[in-house]
N, C-alpha and C positions, 0 to 999 in steps of 0.2 A: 402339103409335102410331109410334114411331119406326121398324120395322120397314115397316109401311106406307108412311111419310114416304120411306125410301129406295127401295122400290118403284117407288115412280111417280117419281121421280128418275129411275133407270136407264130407265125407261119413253118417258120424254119426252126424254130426253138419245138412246135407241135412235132414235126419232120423229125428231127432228131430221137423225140420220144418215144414215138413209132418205127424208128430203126433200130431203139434199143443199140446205140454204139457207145461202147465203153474207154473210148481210144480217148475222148473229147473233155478237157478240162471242163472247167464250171467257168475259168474266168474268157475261156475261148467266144468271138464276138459269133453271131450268129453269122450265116449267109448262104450261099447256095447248095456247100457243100452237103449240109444237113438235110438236103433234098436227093440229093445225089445219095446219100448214105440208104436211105428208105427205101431207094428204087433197086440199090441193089439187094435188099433185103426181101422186098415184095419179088423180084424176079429170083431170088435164090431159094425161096418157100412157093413159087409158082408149081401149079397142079398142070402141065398143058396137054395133057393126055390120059385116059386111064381104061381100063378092059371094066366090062359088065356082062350080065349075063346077056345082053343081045348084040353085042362085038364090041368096038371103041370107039369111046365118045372123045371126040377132037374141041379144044377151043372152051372159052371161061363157060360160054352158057351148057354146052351140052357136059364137062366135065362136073358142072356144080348139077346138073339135071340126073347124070347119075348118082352122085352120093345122095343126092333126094330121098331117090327112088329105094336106095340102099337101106340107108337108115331108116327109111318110114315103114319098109316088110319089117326090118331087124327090131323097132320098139314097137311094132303093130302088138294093139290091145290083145291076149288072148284070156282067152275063159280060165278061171282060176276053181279047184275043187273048195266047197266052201268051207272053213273051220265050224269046227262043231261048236256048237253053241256055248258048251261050259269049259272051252278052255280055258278064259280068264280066271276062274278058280285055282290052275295049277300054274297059272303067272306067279312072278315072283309081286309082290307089292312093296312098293317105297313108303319108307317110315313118314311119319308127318311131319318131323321133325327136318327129314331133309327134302321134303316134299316145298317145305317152306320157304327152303333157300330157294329151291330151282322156282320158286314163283314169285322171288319180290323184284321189285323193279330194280329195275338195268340202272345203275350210276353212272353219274360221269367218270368217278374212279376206275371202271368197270372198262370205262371206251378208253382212257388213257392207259390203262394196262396194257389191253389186248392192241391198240397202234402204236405202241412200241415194240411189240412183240412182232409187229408184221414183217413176213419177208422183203428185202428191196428187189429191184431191177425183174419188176415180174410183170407179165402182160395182162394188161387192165381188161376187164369186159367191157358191155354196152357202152356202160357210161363215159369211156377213155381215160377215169380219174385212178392213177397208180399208186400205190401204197406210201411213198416217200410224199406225196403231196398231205396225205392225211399228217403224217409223221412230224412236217416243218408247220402244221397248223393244228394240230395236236389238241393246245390250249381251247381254242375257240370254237374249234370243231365238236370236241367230245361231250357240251353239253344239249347240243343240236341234235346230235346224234341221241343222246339219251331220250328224248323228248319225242325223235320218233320210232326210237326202239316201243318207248309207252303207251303210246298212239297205236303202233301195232299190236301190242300187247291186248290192249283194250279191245282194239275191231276184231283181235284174233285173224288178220287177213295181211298180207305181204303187198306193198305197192307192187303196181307193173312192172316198174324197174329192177324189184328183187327179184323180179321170178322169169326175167330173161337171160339169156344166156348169149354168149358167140361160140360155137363150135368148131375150133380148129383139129387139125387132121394131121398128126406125125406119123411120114413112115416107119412100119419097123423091117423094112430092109432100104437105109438108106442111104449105100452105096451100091445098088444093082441098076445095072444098064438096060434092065429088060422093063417095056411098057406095063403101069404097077399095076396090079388088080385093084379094085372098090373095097375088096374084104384084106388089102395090104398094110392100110391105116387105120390108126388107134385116135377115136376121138376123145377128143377132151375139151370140157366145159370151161370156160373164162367166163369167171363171176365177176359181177361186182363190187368193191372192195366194201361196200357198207355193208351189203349182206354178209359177207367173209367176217366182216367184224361181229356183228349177229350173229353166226353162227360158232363162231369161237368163246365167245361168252357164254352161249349153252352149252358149247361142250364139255366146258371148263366146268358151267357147275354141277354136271352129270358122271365127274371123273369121279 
């Protein structure tokens, strides 16, 4: 019983995460409602219709089968003119001096700066892990994290998990009552919050 009891705990406490509702104390017990909260949230960001170019797609599968088709023409590979061979002559070149900074290893100083620094109540990628979790585990996290900042450093290669994405779709007309076109929404990538930390620590030291 009590195994089930904390089941749906984690369940509803997940639920909550994923509805992103700001209405809800900390010391609030979990329960159903926190499912409730999600469902209105997934139906109030539901896509159930949309125009393409060969008329409109009805229902989750043929509306996700357009934006497919959408985006795969819109980032389809094309042929690029090649740069000329001696342009890196007229690059600018970084001093050694700060060359060295942007190449020494990532510290834990490094990962406890930049997860304090992270935004809260922001929607998580792949992994579902949101910024406020790093934040309350801070301490024990950021030497984990440094170790495989080093590790990538070293293979010079990003795990699988970095280099995924979820792509959500906000309209930019989103009060109109008319059936939205494919080219009506604006996507946007939801990273991972370990990679976001990676790449804030380089950007930092590229300022």
């Amino acid at each position: 019983k009590k195994e089930l009891h904390d089941d749906l705990e984690q369940r509803y406490w997940g639920a909550l995460v994923r509805s992103r509702e700001q209405r809800v104390e900390y010391e609030t017990q979990p329960s159903k409602v926190f499912c409730a909260f999600e469902r209105e949230r997934t139906a109030r960001n539901a896509i159930n219709e949309v125009r393409h170019p060969r008329g409109i797609a009805n229902g989750p599968e043929e509306v996700a089968g357009a934006f497919f088709d959408y985006h795969a023409e819109l980032f389809e590979r094309r042929e690029q003119d090649p740069l000329p061979a001696d342009i890196a002559d007229y690059l600018p070149k970084v001093p050694p001096e700060i060359r060295d900074v942007i190449n020494s290893p990532i510290s834990t100083e490094d990962c406890l700066r930049t997860i304090k620094k992270l935004s809260k109540n922001k929607a998580p990628g792949p992994d579902g892990i949101i910024s406020e979790f790093y934040q309350v585990f801070s301490n024990e996290l950021s030497p984990i994290l440094a170790a495989v900042y080093d590790d990538i450093w070293g293979r010079k290669l990003l795990p699988p998990s970095m280099r995924r994405s979820n792509l959500v779709l906000i309209p930019k007309k989103p009060d109109s009552d008319a059936i939205p076109d494919v080219a009506d929404f604006r996507p946007i990538s939801l990273l991972s919050t370990d990679y976001k930390i990676l790449a804030r620590i380089l950007a930092r030291r590229l300022e």
